[in-house]
ZAMARGU-4260 file (C-alpha; in steps of 0.2 Angstrom, whole numbers, plus 5000, padded with zeros to 4 digits):
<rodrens>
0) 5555/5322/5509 | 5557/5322/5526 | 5567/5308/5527 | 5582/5317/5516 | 5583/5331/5530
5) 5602/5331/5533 | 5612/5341/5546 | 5623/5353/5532 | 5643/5352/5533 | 5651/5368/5540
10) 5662/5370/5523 | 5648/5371/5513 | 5640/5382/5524 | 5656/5391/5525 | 5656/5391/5502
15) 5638/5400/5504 | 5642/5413/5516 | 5660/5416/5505 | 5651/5419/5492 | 5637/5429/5498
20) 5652/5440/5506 | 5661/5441/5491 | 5646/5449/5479 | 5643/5460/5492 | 5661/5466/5497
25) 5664/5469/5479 | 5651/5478/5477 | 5654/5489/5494 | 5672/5491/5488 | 5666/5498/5472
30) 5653/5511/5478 | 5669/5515/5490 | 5680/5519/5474 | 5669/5526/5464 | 5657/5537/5476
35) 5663/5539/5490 | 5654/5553/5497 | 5636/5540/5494 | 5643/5530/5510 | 5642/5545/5521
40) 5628/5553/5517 | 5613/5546/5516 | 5604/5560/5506 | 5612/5556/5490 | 5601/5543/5486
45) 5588/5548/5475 | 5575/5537/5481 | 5565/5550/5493 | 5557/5534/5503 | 5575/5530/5509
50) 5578/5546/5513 | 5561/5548/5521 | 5564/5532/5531 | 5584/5540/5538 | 5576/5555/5540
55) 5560/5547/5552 | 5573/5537/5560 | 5584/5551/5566 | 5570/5563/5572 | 5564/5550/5585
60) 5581/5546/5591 | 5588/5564/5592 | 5571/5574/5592 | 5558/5561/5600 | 5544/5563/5586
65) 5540/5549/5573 | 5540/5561/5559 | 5546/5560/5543 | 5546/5582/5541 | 5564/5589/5542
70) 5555/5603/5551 | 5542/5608/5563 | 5529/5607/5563 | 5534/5588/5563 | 5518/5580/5558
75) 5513/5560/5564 | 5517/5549/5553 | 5506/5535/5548 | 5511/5528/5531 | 5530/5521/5540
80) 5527/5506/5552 | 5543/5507/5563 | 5554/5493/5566 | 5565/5500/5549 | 5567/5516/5555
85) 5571/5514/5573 | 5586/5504/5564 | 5591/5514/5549 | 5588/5531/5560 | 5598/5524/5575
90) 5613/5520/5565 | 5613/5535/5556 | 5610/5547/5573 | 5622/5535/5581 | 5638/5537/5566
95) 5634/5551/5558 | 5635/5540/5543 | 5626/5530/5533 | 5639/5518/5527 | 5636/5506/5545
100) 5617/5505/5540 | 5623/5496/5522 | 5636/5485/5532 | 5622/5480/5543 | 5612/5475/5528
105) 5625/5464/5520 | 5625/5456/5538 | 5606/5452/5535 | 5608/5446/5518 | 5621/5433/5523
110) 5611/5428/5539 | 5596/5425/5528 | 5610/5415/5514 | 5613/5406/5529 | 5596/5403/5534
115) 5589/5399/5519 | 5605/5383/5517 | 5599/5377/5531 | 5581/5375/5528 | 5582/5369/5516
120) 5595/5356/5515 | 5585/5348/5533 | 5569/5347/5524 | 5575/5344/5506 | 5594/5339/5508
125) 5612/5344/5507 | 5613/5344/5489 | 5596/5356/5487 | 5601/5365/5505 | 5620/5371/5496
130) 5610/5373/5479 | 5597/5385/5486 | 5610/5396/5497 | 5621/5398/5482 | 5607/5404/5471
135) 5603/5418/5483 | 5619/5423/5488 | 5625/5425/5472 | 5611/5435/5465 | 5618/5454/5463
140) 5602/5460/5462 | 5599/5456/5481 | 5617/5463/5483 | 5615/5478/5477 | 5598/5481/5489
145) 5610/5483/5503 | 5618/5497/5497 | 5600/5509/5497 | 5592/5514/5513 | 5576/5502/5510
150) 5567/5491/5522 | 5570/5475/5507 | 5585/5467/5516 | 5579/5466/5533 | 5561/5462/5528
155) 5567/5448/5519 | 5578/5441/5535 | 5565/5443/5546 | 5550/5435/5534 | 5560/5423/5525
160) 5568/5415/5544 | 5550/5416/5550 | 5542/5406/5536 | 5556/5394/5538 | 5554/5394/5556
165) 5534/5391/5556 | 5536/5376/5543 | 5549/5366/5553 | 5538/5369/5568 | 5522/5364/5560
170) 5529/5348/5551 | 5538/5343/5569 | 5520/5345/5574 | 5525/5355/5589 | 5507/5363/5593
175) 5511/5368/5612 | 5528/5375/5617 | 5535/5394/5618 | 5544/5391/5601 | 5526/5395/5593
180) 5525/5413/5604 | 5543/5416/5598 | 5537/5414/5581 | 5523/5425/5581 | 5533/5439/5589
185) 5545/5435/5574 | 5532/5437/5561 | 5525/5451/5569 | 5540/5461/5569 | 5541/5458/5552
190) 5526/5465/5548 | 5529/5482/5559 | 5545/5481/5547 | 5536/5481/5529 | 5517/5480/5530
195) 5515/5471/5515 | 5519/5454/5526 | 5500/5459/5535 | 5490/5444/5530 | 5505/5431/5529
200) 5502/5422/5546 | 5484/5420/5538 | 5491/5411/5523 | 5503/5401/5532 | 5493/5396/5547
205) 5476/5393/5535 | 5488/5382/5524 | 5495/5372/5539 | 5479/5367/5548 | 5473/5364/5530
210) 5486/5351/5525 | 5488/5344/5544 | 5468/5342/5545 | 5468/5332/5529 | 5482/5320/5532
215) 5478/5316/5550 | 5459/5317/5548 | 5455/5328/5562 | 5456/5347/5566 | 5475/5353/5572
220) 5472/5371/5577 | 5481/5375/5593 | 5501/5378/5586 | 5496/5391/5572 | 5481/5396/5579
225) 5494/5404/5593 | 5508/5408/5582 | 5492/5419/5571 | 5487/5429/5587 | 5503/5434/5593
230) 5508/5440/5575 | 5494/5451/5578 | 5495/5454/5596 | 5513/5462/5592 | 5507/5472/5577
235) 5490/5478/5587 | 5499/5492/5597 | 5505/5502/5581 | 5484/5500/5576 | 5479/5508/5591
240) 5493/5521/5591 | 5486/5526/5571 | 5469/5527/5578 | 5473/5537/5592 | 5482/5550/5581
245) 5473/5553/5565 | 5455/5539/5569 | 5463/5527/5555 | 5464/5510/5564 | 5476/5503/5552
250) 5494/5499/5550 | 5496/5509/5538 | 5490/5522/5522 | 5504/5512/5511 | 5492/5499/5507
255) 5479/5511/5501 | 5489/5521/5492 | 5497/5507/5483 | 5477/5503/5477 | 5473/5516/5469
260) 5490/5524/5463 | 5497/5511/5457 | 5487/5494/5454 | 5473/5508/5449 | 5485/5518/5439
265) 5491/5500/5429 | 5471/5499/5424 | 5472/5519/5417 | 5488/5512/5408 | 5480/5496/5400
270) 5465/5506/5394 | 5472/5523/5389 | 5491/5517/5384 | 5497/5531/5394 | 5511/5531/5408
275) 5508/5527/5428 | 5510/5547/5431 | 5502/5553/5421 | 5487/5540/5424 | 5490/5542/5443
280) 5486/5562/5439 | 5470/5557/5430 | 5465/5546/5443 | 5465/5561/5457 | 5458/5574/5444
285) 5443/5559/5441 | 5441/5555/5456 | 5445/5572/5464 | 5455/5566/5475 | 5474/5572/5482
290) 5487/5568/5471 | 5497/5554/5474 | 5511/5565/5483 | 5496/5575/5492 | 5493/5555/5497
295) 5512/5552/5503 | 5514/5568/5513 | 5497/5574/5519 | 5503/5587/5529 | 5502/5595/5511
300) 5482/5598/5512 | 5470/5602/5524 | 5461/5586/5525 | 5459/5572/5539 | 5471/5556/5533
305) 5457/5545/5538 | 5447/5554/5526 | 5457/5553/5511 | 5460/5535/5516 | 5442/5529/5516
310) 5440/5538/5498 | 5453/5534/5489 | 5450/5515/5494 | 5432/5519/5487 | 5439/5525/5472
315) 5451/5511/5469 | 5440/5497/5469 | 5429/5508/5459 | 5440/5507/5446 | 5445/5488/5448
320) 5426/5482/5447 | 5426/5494/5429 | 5438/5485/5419 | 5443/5469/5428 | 5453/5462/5410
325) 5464/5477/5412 | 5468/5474/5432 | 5472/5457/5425 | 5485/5464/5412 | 5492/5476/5422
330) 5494/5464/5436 | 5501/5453/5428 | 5513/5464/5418 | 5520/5470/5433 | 5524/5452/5439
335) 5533/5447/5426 | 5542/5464/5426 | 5549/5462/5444 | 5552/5441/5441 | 5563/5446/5426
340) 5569/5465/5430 | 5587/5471/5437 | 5592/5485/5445 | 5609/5488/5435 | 5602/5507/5436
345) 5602/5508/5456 | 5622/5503/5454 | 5625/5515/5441 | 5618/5529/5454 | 5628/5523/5467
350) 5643/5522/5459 | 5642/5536/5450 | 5644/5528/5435 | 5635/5532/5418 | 5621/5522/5414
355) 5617/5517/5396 | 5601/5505/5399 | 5594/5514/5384 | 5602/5505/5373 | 5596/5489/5378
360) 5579/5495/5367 | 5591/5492/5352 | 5590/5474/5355 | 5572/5474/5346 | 5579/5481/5331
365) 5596/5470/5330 | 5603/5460/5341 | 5620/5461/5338 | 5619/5481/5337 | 5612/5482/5352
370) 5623/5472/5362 | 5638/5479/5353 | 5633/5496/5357 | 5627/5492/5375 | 5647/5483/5378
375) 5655/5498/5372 | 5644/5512/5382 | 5644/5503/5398 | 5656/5500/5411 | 5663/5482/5414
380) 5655/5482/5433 | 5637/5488/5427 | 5638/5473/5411 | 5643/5460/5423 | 5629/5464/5436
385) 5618/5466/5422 | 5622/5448/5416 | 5622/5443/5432 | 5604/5448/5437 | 5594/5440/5419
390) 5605/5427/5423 | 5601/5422/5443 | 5582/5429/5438 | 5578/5416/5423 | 5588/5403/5431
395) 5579/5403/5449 | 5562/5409/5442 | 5563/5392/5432 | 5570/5380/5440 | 5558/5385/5457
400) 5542/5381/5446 | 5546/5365/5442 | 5553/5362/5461 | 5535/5367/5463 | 5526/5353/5454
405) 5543/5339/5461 | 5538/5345/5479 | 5521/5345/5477 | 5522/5326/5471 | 5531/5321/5485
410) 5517/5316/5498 | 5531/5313/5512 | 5536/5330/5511 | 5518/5341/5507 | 5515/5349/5521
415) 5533/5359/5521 | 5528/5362/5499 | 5512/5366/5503 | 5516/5381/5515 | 5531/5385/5502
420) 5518/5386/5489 | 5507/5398/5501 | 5522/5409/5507 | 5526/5410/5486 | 5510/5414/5482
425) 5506/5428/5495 | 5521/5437/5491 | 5518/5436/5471 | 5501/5442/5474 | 5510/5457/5485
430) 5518/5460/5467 | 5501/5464/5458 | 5495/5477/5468 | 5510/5486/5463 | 5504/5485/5446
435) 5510/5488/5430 | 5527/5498/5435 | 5532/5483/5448 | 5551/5481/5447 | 5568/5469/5453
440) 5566/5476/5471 | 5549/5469/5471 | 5554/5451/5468 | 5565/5450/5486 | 5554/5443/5496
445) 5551/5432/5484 | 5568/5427/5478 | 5573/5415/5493 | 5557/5402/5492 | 5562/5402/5474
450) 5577/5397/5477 | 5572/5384/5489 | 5561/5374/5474 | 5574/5377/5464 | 5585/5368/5475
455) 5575/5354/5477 | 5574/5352/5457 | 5594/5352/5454 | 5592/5341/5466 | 5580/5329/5462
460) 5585/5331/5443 | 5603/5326/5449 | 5600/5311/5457 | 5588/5304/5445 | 5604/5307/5430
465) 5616/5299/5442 | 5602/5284/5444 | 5601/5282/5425 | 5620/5285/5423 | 5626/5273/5435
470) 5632/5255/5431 | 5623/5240/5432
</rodrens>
């Protein structure tokens, strides 16, 4: 595959980053028209982790404490890692707006359009390089992440450039230059942004000495061994800074709290058929353990976080070894949720609009009443994203397996497919641990190494109907 690697043209380029704008600008336009007062004030959103990550943001530009209270005693926070506040915080202390912060994420979304087309058409191709940045940059799910105050656009710049970054340099075979300290800063950064990214330099560094070791027949360490250390060497400090406040030495309580709350909860859901709070209560009363708000805010009960930590991660794999099968469902529900979910309600709260998803239930009983009634209840806008998203989502999902299986048969090119494969796979198992009630926003990080595979298969498929097509 290498051989294809083409320099892109500018106007294609220039077609991907048009269209990337023009999603998002309508969107933006909209939210202008319809809600005004959501740009400027960033306590509208009803999610209370955006709100949580402005409001952690501001009180360590304006107040010099990394809290997420609105009030004294301002208790350390250890559940946020802090690259995505220092951002969203900064422009909001900086504006006295929120609107800039949403701007700013357009601008990452574009970069990583851009990003992802040129990957991808230097390893695979023009054809699968302008094929893969229109897939993302028309997707209005990703558009309408911009417009919340959530670490997904940024993360997905940051992770996605990094991934493409370390395969370039690892199928260049550049083991020994500064490019591999610049990418390890790169992924550790991203990781201080969402922690989820924690163990990625593992699976692309295993998967890359791996594949090299096999196809030259001798040990190639030095490159990813590097760019794996400094990942962590950048993400260290935070770990230390956690251990000196509250004796936790870990990025984050996020990771156990996602355990038990919620890939535990999904097991309470399979066996009981009961909802993720109602299960996430159970869970707490069985286990007596803090509820899962106690767990998000423990300045709401006189215990140590380190404690709660420790038990709660107890208690979670507690519960996973006592009914494996229904980790499995759950898991797996939640997967093909957030593959195949939209967010057409997070634009509906943004623009004020009315919201009739409801209806969409109708669809089991009658098809025809159910989309009637869904056309007639529901703005124009919120229909077309709606369309829009099961469109892009079953399309890329699709389309990036069986560019799977292509790259994978490709033996010039299965070094860069492998490491895709590794990046896909991490992410997807990032999905599971949500568990049962994983949604669209899930399926970010995901979305652009889909749309590289799926690239590389319109591609592939193209060329192979033009060489059957062609006379003679």
């Amino acid at each position: 595959m290498a051989s294809v690697a083409q320099k892109i043209p500018r106007r294609f380029l220039g077609l991907v980053l048009l269209v990337a704008l023009a999603i998002n600008g309508a969107t933006l336009l909209s939210v202008a028209h319809l809600r005004p007062a959501y740009l400027a004030d960033y306590r509208l959103n009803t999610n209370p982790d955006a709100v949580q990550y402005v409001q952690l943001g501001v009180n360590v530009w304006t107040k010099g404490v990394y809290s997420r209270q609105d009030a004294a005693p301002y208790a350390p926070d250890v559940l946020r890692t802090p690259i995505y506040p220092l951002v969203a915080g900064g422009i909001q202390a900086a504006t006295g707006r929120i609107w800039p912060l949403y701007v700013a994420q357009i601008l990452f979304a574009l970069a990583t359009a851009a990003l992802l087309t040129v990957f991808t058409a230097r390893q695979f191709g023009v054809a699968a390089g302008i094929t893969a940045g229109l897939l993302c940059a028309v997707d209005p799910m990703l558009s309408c992440l911009n417009f919340e105050a959530m670490s997904d656009p940024l993360f997905v710049l940051l992770s996605s450039g990094a991934i493409w970054l370390w395969i370039r340099l690892a199928v260049s075979g550049t083991d020994s230059s500064p490019q591999r300290l610049w990418l390890g800063a790169l992924v550790g950064v991203a990781i201080l942004t969402r922690p989820s990214g924690l163990y990625l330099p593992l699976a692309l560094g295993a998967t890359e000495i791996a594949v090299r070791t096999i196809q030259r027949g001798r040990p190639v360490l030095r490159g990813a061994v590097v760019a794996m250390l400094v990942s962590y060497v950048v993400v260290a400090p935070w770990v230390v800074r956690n251990y000196a406040l509250v004796r936790l030495p870990k990025l984050t309580t996020a990771d156990t709290i996602n355990l038990l709350y919620f890939a535990g909860a999904g097991v309470y859901q399979v066996r009981y058929g009961i909802d993720r709070e109602t299960a996430q209560a159970r869970i707490a009363a069985d286990y007596q353990l803090p509820t899962v708000e106690q767990s998000n805010n423990p300045w709401l009960v006189d215990r140590s976080i380190a404690s709660m930590d420790s038990a709660e991660r107890q208690a979670a794999w507690r519960i996973f070894r006592s009914d494996p099968p229904a980790l499995a469902l759950a898991s797996a529900t939640g997967l093909m949720k957030a593959l195949f979910s939209h967010n057409v309600a997070k634009l509906a709260e943004i623009t004020g609009y009315p919201w009739g998803g409801g209806n969409i239930d109708r669809l089991r009983s009658g098809i025809a009443d159910g989309v009637s009634t869904l056309l007639r209840t529901t703005p124009p806008l919120l229909v077309s994203s709606l369309v829009g998203q099961l469109c892009c989502a079953v399309t890329v999902v699709l389309l990036g397996f069986v560019g799977v299986v292509m790259a994978l048969r490709n033996g010039a090119g299965r070094l860069a497919a492998a490491m895709l494969l590794a990046a896909l796979s991490y992410n997807l198992m990032t999905i599971g641990i949500v568990g049962i009630d994983a949604y669209a926003r899930h399926r970010a990080p995901v979305t652009p190494i889909l749309c590289v595979f799926a690239g590389l298969a319109v591609a592939r498929i193209w060329e192979r109907v033009a060489h059957r097509t062609k006379p003679g």
